[in-house]
C-alpha positions as CSV (number, residue, x, y, z in Angstrom):
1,X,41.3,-42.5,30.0
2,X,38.4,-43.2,32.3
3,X,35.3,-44.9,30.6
4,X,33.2,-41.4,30.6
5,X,29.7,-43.3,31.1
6,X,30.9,-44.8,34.6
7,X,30.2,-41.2,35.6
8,X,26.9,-39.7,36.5
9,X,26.0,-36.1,36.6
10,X,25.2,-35.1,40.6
11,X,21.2,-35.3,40.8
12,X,18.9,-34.0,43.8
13,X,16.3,-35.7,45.6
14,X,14.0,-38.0,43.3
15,X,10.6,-35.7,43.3
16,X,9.0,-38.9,45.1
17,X,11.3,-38.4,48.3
18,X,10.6,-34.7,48.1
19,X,7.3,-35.0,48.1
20,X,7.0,-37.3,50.9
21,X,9.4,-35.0,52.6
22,X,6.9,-32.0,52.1
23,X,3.7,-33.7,53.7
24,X,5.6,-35.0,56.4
25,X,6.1,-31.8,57.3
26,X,3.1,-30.3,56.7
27,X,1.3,-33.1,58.4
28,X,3.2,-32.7,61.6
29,X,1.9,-29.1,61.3
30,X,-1.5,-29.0,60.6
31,X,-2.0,-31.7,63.5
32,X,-0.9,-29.6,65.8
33,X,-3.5,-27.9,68.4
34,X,-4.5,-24.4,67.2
35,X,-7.2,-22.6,70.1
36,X,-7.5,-19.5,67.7
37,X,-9.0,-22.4,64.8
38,X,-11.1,-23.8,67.2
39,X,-12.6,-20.9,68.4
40,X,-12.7,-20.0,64.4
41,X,-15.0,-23.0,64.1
42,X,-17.3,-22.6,67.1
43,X,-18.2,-19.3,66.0
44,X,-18.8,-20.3,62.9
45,X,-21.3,-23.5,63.5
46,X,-22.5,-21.9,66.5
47,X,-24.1,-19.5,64.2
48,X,-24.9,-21.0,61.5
49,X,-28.9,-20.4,60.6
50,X,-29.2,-24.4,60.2
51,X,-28.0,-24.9,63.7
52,X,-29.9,-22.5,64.9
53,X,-31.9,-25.1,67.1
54,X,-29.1,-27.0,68.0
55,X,-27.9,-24.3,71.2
56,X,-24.5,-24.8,70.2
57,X,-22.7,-23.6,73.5
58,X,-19.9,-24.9,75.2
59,X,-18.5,-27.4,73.7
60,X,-21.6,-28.9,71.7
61,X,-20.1,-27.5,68.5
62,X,-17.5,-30.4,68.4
63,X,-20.2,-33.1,68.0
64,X,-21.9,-31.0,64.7
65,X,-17.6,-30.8,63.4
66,X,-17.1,-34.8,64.7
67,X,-20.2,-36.1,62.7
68,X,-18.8,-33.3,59.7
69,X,-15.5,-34.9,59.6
70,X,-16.2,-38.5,59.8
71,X,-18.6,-37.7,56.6
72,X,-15.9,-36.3,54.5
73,X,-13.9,-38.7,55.3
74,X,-16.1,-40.9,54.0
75,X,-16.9,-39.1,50.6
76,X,-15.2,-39.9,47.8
77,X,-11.6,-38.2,46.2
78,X,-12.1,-37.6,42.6
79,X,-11.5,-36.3,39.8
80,X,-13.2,-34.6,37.3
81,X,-12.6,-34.3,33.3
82,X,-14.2,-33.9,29.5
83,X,-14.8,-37.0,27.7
84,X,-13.8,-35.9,24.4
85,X,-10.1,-34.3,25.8
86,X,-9.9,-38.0,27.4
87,X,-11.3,-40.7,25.0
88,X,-12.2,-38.9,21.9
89,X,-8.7,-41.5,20.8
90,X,-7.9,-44.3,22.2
91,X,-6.3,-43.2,26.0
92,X,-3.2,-45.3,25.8
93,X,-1.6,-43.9,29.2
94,X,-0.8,-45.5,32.5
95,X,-0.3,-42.6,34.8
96,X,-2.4,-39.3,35.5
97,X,0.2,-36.6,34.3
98,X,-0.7,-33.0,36.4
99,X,-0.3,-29.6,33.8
100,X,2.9,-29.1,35.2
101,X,4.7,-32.4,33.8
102,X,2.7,-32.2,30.4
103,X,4.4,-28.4,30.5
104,X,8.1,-29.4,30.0
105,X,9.6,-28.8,26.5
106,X,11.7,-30.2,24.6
107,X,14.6,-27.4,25.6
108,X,13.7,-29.1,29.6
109,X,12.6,-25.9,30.3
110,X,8.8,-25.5,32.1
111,X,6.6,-23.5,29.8
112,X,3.0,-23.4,31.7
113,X,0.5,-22.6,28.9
114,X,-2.9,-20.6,29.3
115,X,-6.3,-22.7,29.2
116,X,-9.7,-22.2,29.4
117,X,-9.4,-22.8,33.6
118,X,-6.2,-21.9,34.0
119,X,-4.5,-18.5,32.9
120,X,-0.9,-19.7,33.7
121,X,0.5,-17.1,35.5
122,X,-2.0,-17.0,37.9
123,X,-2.1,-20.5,38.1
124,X,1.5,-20.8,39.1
125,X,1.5,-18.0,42.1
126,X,-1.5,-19.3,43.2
127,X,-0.1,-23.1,43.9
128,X,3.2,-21.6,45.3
129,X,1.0,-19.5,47.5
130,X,-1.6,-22.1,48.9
131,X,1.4,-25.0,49.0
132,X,4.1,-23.4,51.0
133,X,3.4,-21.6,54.6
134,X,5.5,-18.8,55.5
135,X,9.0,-19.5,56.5
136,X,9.6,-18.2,59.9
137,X,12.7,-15.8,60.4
138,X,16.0,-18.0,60.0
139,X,14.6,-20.2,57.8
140,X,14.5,-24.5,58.3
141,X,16.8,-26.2,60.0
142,X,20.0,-27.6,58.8
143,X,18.6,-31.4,57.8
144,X,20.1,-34.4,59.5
145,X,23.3,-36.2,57.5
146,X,24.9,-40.1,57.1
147,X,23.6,-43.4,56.8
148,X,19.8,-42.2,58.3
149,X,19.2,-38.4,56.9
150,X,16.4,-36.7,58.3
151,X,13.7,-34.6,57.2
152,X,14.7,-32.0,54.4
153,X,14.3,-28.7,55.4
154,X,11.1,-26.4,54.2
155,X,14.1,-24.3,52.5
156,X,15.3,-27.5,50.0
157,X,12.2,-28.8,49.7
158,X,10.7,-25.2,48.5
159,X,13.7,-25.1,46.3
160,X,12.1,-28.0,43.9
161,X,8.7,-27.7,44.3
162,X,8.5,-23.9,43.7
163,X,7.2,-22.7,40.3
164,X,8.8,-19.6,42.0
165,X,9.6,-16.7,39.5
166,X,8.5,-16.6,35.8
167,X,9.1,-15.0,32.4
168,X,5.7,-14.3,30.3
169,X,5.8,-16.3,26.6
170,X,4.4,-16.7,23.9
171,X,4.9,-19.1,21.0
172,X,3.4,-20.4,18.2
173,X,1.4,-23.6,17.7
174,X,2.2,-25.7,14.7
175,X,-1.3,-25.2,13.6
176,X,-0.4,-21.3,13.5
177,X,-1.8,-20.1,16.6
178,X,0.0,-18.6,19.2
179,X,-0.2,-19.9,23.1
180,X,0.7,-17.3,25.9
181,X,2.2,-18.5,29.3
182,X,4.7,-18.2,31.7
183,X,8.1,-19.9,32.1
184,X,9.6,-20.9,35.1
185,X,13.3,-19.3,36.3
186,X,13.6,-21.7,39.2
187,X,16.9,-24.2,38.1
188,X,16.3,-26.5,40.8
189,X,12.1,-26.7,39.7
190,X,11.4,-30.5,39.5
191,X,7.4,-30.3,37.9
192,X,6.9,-34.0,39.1
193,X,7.2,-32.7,42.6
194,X,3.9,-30.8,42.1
195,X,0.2,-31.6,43.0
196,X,-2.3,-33.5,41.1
197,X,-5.5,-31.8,41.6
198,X,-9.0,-33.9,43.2
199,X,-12.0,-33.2,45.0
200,X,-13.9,-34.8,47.9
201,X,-17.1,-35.6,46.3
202,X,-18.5,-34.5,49.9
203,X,-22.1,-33.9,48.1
204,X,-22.6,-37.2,46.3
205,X,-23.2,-35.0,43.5
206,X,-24.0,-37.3,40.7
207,X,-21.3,-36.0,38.0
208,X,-18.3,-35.6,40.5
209,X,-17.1,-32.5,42.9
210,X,-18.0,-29.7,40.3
211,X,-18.5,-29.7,36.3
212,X,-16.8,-26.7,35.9
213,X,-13.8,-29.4,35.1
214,X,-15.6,-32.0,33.1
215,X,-19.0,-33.8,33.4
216,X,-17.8,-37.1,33.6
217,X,-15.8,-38.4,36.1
218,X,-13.0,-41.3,38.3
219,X,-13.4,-42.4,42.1
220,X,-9.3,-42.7,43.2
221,X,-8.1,-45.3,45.8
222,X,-9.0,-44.2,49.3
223,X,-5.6,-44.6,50.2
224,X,-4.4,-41.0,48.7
225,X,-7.0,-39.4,51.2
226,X,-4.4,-39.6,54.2
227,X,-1.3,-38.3,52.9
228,X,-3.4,-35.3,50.7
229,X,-3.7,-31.6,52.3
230,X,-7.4,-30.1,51.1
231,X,-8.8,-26.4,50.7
232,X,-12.4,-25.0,51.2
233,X,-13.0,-24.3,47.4
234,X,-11.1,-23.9,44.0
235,X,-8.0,-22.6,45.2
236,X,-8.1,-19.8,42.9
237,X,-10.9,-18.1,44.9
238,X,-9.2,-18.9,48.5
239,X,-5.6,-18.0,47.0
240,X,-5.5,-14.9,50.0
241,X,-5.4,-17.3,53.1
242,X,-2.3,-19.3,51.5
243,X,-1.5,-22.5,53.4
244,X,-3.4,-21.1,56.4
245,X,-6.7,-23.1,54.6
246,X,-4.6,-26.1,54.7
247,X,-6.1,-29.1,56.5
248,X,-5.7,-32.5,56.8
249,X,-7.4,-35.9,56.9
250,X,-8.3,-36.4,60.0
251,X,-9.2,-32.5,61.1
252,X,-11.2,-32.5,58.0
253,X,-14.0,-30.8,59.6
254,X,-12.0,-27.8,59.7
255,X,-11.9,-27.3,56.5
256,X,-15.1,-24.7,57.1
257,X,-12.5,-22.0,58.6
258,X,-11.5,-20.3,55.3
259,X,-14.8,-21.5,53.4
260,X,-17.5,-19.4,51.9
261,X,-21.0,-19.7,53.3
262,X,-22.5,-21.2,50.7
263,X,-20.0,-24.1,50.7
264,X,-20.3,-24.2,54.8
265,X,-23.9,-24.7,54.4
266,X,-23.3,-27.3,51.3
267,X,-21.3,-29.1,54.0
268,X,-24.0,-28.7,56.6
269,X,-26.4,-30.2,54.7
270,X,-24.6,-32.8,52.6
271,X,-22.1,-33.8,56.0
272,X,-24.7,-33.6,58.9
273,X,-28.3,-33.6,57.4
274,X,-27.4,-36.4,55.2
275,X,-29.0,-34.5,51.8
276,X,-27.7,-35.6,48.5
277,X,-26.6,-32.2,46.9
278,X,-27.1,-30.9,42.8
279,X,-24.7,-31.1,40.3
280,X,-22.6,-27.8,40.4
281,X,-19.9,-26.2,38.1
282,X,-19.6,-23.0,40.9
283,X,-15.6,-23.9,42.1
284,X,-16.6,-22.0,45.4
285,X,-17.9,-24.8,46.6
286,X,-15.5,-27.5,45.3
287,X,-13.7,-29.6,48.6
288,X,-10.1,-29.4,46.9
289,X,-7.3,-32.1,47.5
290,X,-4.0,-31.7,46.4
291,X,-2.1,-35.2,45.9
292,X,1.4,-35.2,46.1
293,X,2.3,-38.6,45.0
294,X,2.3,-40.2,41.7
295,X,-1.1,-41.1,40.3
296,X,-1.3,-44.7,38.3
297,X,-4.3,-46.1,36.9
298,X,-4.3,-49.3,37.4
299,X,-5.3,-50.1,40.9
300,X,-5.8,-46.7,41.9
301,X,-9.6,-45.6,40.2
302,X,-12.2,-47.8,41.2
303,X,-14.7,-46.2,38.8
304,X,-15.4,-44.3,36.0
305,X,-18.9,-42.0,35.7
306,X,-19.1,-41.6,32.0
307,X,-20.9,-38.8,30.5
308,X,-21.2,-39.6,26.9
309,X,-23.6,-42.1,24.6
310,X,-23.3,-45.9,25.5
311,X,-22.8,-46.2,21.7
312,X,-20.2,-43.4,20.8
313,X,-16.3,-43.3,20.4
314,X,-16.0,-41.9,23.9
315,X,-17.5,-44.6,25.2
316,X,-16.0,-47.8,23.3
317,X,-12.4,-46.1,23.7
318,X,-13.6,-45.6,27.8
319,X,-14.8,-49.5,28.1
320,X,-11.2,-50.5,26.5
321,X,-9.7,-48.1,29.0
322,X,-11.8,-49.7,32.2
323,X,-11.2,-53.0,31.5
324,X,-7.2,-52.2,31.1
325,X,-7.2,-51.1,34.4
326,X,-10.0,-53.0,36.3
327,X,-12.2,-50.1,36.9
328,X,-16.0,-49.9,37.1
329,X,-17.4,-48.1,33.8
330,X,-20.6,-46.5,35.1
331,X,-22.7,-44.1,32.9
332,X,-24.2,-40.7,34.0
């Protein structure tokens, strides 16, 4: 008989290649010209009350959205989080693991639980929603075969990276609580396909993008700013335009579109009146980037902002964690 361990189950894509796949895609999309956004964003700083003075007309508007979009590109991606939830032990991990990873059981099956931020089944239509644009009729093309395969289509790629439909759960905690949440039906769902959440720190805000997530908080690597796709505010709040409030690195500017005001006018005067902007837990006017790629410390946070006593557990367990991984430890 054959030796039974010369044969491999079949496997799909590795959740790295579809991820690259996705942006690639997405990319390619959202740097295509679109008159209807433009004229979106003309309107929209042309009558803004802090441009009043400016006489935005013609084509004057692009010189407000130029010196807009080289700011946020600028700004720093990061990422906010408690201090307790992250040193209160010892934090022994190399890599950033998103909800969605930490949600797989021991069954392999992709129980999303409830939290304080995140009631799960919202959580999971809303990321399906605001990640995937609608498919035009006929679907995505049949991808390329052989020795150089092309891009996968939308259609594959959606197959993995869709939470897509759930069951509601419940189950009990071995401290004898019970946890609600939502299961995922998808077969083909690979949850290290999904998004790690950041935030363009656009406002210099002294404890990171917003507090609602954490005082304390880490500066990534520029380098995950190209490939990332970002949203005018928590997701949660912007969840009706879907991937329409997509935008991209370089047409940052444009993430105003499908904004509220009071982050339009955060961006106004953080991004071209140079003011240095509050601390803010309100996710409305959080700068949102989702990072599809894998997120490891070392070499990839520059530095941490600390909120907690030089002299406490938080903050021995944080300097241990810093030095590991050659970041900055900075206290706030």
């Amino acid at each position: 008989m054959p030796d039974k361990t010369l044969w491999k189950p079949a496997q799909g894509p590795s959740a790295g290649l579809v991820q690259q796949h996705f942006v690639a895609a997405r990319l390619e999309q959202l740097y295509r010209r679109d008159k209807s956004l433009e004229k979106n964003l003309s309107e929209i700083l042309s009558r803004h009350p802090l441009l009043a003075s400016q006489k935005l007309k013609g084509d004057k508007w692009l010189q407000v959205y130029d010196k807009i979009t080289s700011s946020l590109q600028k700004a720093d991606l990061t990422i906010n989080f408690e201090a307790d939830s992250w040193f209160k032990q010892e934090n022994k991990y190399d890599s950033y693991s998103q909800m969605y990873e930490r949600a797989v059981g021991a069954d392999g099956k992709v129980f999303l639980k409830d939290d304080k931020q995140n009631p799960a089944d919202m959580r999971a239509r809303t990321d399906d929603k605001v990640t995937f644009p609608v498919m035009a009729p006929g679907g995505s093309p049949t991808p390329q075969r052989g020795l150089m395969p092309g891009r996968q289509g939308q259609q594959r790629v959606e197959s993995q990276m869709r939470f897509g439909k759930f069951t509601n759960k419940t189950e009990l905690q071995s401290d004898g609580t019970t946890k609600k949440g939502v299961v995922s039906n998808n077969p083909h769902f690979n949850p290290k396909t999904k998004q790690v959440f950041a935030a363009l720190n656009y406002g210099r805000r002294p404890r990171g993008s917003c507090t609602g997530y954490g005082a304390s908080h880490m500066v990534l690597n520029p380098k995950f700013k190209l490939n990332a796709v970002y949203f005018g505010g928590d997701t949660f709040f912007i969840e009706r335009h879907g991937a329409k409030a997509q935008v991209a690195y370089h047409t940052l500017g444009a993430v105003i579109a499908c904004a509220f005001p009071d982050l339009v006018t955060d961006i106004l005067k953080s991004c071209y009146q140079g003011a240095t902007l509050p601390d803010t837990a309100t996710g409305t006017l959080l700068l949102e980037g989702h990072l599809f790629a894998p997120l490891t410390f070392t070499g990839n946070i520059s530095t941490i902002y600390l909120s907690a006593r030089p002299a406490s557990v938080e903050a021995t367990n944080a300097k241990k964690f810093a030095a590991k991984h050659h970041a900055k430890l900075v206290f706030v």
